[in-house]
N, C-alpha and C positions, 0 to 999 in steps of 0.2 A: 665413631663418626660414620653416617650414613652416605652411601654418594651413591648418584642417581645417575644410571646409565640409559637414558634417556634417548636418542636421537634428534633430530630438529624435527624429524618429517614426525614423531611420534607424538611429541611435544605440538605440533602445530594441528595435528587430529584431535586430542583432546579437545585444544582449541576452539577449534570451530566447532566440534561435536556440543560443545556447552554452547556458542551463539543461538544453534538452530534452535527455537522454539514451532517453526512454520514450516513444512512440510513442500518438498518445489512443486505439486499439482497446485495445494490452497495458498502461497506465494503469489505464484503464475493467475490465478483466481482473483485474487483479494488484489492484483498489480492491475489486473485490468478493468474490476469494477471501479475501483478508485479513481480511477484516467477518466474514463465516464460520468461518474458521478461527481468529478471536479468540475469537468467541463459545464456539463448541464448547471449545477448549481452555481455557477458563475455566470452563466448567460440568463440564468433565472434572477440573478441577482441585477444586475443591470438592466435586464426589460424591467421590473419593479423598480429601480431607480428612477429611469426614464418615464413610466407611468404607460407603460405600453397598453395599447387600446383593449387589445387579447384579455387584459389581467382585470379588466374593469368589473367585472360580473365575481371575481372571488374576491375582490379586497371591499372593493365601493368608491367611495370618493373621498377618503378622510385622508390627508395628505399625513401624517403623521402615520399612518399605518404602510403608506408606502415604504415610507424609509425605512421602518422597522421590519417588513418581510425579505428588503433588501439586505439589511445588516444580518440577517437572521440566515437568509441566502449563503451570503460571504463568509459566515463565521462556518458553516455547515460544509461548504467547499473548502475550507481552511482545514478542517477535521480532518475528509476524503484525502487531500495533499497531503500530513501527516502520513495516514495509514500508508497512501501511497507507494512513499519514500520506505516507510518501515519493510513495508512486503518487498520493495526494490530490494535493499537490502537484505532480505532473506532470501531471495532469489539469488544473488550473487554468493551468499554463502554455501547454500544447498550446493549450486553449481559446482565451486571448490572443494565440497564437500563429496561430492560424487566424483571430482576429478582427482582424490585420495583413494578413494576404494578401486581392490583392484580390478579388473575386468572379468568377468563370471560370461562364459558360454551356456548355452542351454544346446545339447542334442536330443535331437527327437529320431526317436525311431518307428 
């Protein structure tokens, strides 16, 4: 019989150590373009809803195209939220994940 002398804190490094796939600079990166790119793509989707005057020279006048660069808008900002969230979440991990490692000084001389 094997038994595994383990820790919680050790046990719980593993742990997270396997979450991270995202790195906290391209987390922090990928959390803020995503916010961006939701926003915009949702207020794109809605002037295209609305048939805004701005848009008339890219689509034209075919009302069925409106709707579709709108749907097309919202599913694209639907994406950006996804990724979002995802990077949220590896932000918070990295975070605990650095708040396990222990403190390194650097002296310069």
């Amino acid at each position: 019989i094997r038994v595994c002398k383990t820790t919680y804190k050790q046990w719980y490094q593993r742990r997270v150590r396997g979450m991270r796939f995202c790195g906290p600079k391209s987390s922090t990166c990928l959390f803020l373009l995503s916010v961006w790119g939701t926003i915009m793509l949702l207020l794109l989707g809605v002037f295209f809803q609305t048939e805004s005057v701005i848009l008339y020279s890219d689509i034209g006048y075919d009302p069925n195209r409106w709707q579709s660069a709108a749907n097309s808008c919202y599913i694209a900002g639907g994406i950006y939220l996804v990724i979002g969230v995802i990077s949220f979440w590896q932000k918070i991990v990295n975070d605990r994940y650095q708040a396990l490692e222990p403190e390194t000084t650097t002296i310069m001389f």
